[in-house]
C-alpha positions as CSV (number, residue, x, y, z in Angstrom):
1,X,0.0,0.0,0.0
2,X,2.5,2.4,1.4
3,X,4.4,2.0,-2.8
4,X,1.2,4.0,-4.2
5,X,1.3,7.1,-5.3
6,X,0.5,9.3,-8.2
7,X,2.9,9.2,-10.8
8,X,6.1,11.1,-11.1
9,X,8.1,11.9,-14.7
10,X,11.2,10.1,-12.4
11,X,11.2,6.8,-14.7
12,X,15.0,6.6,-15.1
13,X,15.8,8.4,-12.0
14,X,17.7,5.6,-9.6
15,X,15.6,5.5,-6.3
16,X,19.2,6.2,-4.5
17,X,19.7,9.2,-6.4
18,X,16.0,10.5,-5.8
19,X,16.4,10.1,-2.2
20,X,20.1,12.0,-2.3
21,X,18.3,14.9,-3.9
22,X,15.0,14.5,-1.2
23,X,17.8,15.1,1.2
24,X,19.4,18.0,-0.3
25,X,15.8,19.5,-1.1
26,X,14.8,19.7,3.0
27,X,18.3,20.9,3.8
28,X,17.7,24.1,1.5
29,X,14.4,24.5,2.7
30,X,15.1,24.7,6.2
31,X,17.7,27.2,5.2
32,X,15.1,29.2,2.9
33,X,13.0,29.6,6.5
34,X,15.5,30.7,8.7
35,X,14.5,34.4,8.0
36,X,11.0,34.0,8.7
37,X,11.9,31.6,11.9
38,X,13.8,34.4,13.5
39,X,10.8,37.3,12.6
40,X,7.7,35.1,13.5
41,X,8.9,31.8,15.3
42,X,9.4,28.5,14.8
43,X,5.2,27.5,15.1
44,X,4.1,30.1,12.6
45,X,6.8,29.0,10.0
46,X,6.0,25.4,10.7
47,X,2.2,25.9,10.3
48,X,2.7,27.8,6.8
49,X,5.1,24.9,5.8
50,X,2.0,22.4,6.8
51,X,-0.8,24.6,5.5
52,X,0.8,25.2,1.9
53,X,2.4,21.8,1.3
54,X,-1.1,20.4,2.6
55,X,-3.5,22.6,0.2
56,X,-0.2,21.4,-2.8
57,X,-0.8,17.3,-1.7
58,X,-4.7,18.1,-1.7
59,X,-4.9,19.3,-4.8
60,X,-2.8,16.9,-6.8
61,X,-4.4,14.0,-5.1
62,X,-7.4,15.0,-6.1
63,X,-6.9,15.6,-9.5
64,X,-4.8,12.5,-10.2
65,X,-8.0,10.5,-8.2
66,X,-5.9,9.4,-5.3
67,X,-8.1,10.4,-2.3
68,X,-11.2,7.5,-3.3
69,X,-11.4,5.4,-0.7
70,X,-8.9,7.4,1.6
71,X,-10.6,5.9,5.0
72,X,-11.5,2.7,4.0
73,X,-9.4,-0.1,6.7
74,X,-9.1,3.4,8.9
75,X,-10.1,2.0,12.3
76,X,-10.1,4.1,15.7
77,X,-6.1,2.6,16.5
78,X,-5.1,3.9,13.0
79,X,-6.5,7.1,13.5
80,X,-5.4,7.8,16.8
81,X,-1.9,6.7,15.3
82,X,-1.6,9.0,12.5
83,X,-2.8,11.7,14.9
84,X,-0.2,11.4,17.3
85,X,2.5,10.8,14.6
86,X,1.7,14.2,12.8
87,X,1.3,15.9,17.1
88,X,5.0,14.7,17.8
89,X,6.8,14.6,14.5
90,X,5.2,17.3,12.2
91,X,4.1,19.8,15.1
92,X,6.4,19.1,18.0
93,X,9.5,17.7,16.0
94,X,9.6,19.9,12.9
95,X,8.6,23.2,15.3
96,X,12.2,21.6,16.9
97,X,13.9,21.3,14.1
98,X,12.9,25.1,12.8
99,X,13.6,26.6,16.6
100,X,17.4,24.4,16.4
101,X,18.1,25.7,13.1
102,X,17.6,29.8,13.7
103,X,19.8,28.8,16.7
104,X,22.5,27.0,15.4
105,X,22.3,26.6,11.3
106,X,20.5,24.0,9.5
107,X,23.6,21.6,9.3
108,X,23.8,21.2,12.8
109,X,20.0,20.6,13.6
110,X,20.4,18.1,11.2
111,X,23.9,16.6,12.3
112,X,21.7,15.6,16.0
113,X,19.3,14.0,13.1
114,X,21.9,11.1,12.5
115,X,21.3,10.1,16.2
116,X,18.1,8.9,14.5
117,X,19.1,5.7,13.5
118,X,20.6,5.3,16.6
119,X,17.9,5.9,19.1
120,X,15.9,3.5,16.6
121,X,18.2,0.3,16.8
122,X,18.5,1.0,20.7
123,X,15.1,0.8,20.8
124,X,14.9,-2.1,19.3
125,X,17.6,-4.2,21.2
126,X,16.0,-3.1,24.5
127,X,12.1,-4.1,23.6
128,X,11.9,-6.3,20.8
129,X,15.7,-8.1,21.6
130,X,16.8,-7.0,18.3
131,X,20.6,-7.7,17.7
132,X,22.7,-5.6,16.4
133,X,25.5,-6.3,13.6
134,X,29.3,-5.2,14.2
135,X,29.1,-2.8,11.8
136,X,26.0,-0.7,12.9
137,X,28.4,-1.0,16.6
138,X,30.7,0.4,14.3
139,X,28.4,2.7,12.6
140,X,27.1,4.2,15.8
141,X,30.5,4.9,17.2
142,X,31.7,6.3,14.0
143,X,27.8,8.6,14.7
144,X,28.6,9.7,18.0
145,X,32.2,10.6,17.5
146,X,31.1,12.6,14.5
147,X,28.6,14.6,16.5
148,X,30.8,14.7,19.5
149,X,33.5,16.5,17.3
150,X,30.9,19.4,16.5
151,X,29.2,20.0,19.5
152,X,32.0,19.4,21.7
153,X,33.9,22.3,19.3
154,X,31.1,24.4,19.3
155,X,29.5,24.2,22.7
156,X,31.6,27.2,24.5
157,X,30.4,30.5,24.9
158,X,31.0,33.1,22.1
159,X,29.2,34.7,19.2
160,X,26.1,33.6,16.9
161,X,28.7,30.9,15.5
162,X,29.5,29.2,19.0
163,X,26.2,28.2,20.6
164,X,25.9,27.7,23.7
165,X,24.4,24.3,24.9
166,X,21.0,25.9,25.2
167,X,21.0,26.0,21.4
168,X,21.5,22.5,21.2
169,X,18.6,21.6,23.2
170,X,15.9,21.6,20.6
171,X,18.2,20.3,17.7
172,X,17.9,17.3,20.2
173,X,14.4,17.3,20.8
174,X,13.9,17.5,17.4
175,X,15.4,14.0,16.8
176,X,13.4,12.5,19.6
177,X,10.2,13.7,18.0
178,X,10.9,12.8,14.6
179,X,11.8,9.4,15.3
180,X,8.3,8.9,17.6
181,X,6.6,10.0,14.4
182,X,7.9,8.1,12.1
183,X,7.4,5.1,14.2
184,X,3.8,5.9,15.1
185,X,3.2,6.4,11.7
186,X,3.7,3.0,10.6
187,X,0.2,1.6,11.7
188,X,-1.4,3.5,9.5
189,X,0.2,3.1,6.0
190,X,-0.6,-0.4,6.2
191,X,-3.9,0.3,5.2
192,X,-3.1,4.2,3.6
193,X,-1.3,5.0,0.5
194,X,1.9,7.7,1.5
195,X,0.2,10.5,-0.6
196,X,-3.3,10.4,1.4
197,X,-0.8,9.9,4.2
198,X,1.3,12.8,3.5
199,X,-1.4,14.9,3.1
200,X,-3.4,14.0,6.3
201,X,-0.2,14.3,8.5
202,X,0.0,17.6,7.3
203,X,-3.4,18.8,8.0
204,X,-4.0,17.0,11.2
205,X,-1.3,19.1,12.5
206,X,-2.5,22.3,12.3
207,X,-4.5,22.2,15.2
208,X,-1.6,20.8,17.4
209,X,0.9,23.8,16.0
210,X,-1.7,26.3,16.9
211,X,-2.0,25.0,20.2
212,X,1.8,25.3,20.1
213,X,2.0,29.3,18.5
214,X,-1.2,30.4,20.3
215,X,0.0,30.9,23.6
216,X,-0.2,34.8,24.2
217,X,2.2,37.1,22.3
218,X,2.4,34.5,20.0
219,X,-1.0,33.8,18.2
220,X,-0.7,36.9,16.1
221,X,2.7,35.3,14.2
222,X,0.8,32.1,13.1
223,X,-1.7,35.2,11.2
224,X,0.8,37.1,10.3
225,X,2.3,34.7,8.3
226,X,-0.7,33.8,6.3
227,X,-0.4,37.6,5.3
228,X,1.8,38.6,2.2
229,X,5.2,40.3,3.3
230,X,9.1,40.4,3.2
231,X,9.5,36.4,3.7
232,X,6.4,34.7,1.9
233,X,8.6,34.3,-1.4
234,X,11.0,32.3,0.8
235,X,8.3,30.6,2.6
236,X,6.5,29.0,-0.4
237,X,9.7,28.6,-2.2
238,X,10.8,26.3,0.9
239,X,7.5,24.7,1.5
240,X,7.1,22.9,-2.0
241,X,11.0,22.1,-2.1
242,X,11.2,21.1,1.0
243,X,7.8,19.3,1.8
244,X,6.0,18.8,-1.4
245,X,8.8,17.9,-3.7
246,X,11.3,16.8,-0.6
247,X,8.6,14.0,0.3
248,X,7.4,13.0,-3.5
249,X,11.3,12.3,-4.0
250,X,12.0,10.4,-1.2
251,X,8.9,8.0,-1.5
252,X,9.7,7.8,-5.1
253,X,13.6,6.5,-3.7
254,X,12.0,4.1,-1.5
255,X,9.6,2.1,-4.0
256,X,12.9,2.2,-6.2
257,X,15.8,1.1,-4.1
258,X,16.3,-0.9,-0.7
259,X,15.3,0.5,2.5
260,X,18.6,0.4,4.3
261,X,19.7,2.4,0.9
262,X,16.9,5.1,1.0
263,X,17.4,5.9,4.5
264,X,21.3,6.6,4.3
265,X,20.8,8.6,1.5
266,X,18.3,11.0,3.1
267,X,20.5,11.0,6.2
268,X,22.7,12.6,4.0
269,X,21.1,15.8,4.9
270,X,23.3,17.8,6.9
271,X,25.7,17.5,4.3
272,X,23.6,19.5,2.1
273,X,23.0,21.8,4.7
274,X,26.5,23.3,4.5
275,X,26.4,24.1,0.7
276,X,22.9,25.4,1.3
277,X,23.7,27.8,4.2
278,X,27.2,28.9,2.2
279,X,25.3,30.1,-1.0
280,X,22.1,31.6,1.0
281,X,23.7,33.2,3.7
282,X,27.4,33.2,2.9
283,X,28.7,31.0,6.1
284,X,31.6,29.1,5.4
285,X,32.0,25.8,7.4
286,X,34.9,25.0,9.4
287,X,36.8,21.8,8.7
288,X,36.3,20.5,12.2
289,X,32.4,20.9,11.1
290,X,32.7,19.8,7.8
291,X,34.9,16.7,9.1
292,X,32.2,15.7,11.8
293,X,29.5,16.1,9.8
294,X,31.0,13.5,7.6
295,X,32.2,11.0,9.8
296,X,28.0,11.3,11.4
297,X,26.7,10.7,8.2
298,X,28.9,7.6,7.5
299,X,28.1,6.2,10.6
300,X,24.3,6.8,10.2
301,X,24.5,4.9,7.1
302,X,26.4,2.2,8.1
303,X,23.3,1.9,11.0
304,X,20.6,1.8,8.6
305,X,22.3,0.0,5.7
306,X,22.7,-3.2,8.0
């Protein structure tokens, strides 16, 4: 079920490749928001992102006749699944994820990200007894060194460039979120198609990210948002690379490679992140950054590849 979806002019596009370029289409749009993040928050940014890309999935579903049947095998359990997958991974993890990156840069919010795989197969080692193969020891040693070698480096006080550990926090959370998500979204695409999916996640978390942006003092940035001004070129811009075309490439990359594969090649992310946040807001990375970043990524892979 969860292979469906409407059809993309990708035929002779390797699924590796399409998931390389998913990765490096979220990195640039996380980027592309960091303007309006800092302006009108993290919440208001994230419930454009899920408003937009939503009324995008909508309408293409519709047209390409995708959304008949969109309920059927829904029961109470699969709703209630897909409900708290889009509350902690599309309003708590990606309002993380935006609040890390106007704190410390997109390619460290998404360097905690390779802990992902991680907190996954330590998960499930400790409930489901789940063993784990010498590389993906390997893999997560190589992960935490990587990370390690950033944070560690960048932790001390200083300027905008040298966060303190207080801007680390939510690149964390982030990753905690994210991961709950994913996994309590599994319940429901066996019955669901990933487009209908998509689209409800994104949808169903409005109401979460307004509970999130509507405490007081903070309800008008969710409607000023919605209004035309400096950063809503940015904002769309980011919303259908990042979310609409982001997603459609990376389920594309999973009908058409292995999983293990598609996963190491969207964890490839905060790579991208430091060609994205060079040519949009001219900072350079450091090769202790660069160097970390690298050696996380290859240990991520080596996690989800075996």
């Amino acid at each position: 079920m969860t292979e469906n979806f409407p059809a993309v002019p990708l035929d002779a596009m390797p699924g590796s490749l399409s998931c390389l370029l998913s990765a490096a289409c979220w990195a640039f749009a996380v980027t592309l928001f960091r303007p309006a993040i800092r302006d009108r928050g993290s919440a208001a940014v994230n419930f454009f992102k899920c408003l937009v890309a939503g009324l995008v999935f909508l309408a293409i579903l519709w047209t390409s006749g995708s959304l008949e049947g969109l309920s059927e095998g829904m029961t109470t359990w699969y709703w209630s699944s897909l409900a708290a997958a889009s509350l902690l991974g599309m309003s708590l993890g990606d309002t993380f994820v935006f609040l890390a990156a106007s704190r410390i840069g997109a390619q460290r919010t998404f360097l905690i990200g390779t802990l992902g795989p991680i907190q996954s197969a330590l998960l499930g080692l400790a409930f489901f007894g789940e063993n784990l193969e010498s590389l993906q020891v390997l893999g997560i040693l190589l992960t935490l060194g990587g990370v390690a070698l950033v944070v560690l480096a960048e932790a001390p006080r200083g300027g905008p460039d040298r966060p303190g550990w207080t801007g680390w926090l939510p690149a964390f959370l982030a990753m905690f979120f994210q991961s709950l998500g994913l996994i309590l979204n599994k319940p429901s695409l066996e019955v669901m198609d990933a487009g209908p999916n998509a689209m409800l996640r994104l949808f169903l978390a409005l109401p979460f990210i307004l509970l999130l942006g509507g405490r007081p003092g903070k309800a008008g940035n969710i409607a000023g948002i919605l209004r035309p001004g400096k950063h809503t070129v940015r904002l769309v811009l980011g919303s259908l690379i990042g979310t609409v075309l982001g997603f459609w490439l990376y389920i594309y990359g999973v009908k058409h490679t292995k999983a293990g594969i598609a996963a190491s090649m969207a964890g490839t992310t905060p790579i991208f992140a430091i060609p994205a946040a060079w040519v949009l807001e001219g900072r350079k990375p450091t090769a202790r950054s660069l160097a970390g970043t690298l050696l996380a990524v290859a240990g991520a892979s080596l996690v989800s590849l075996y």
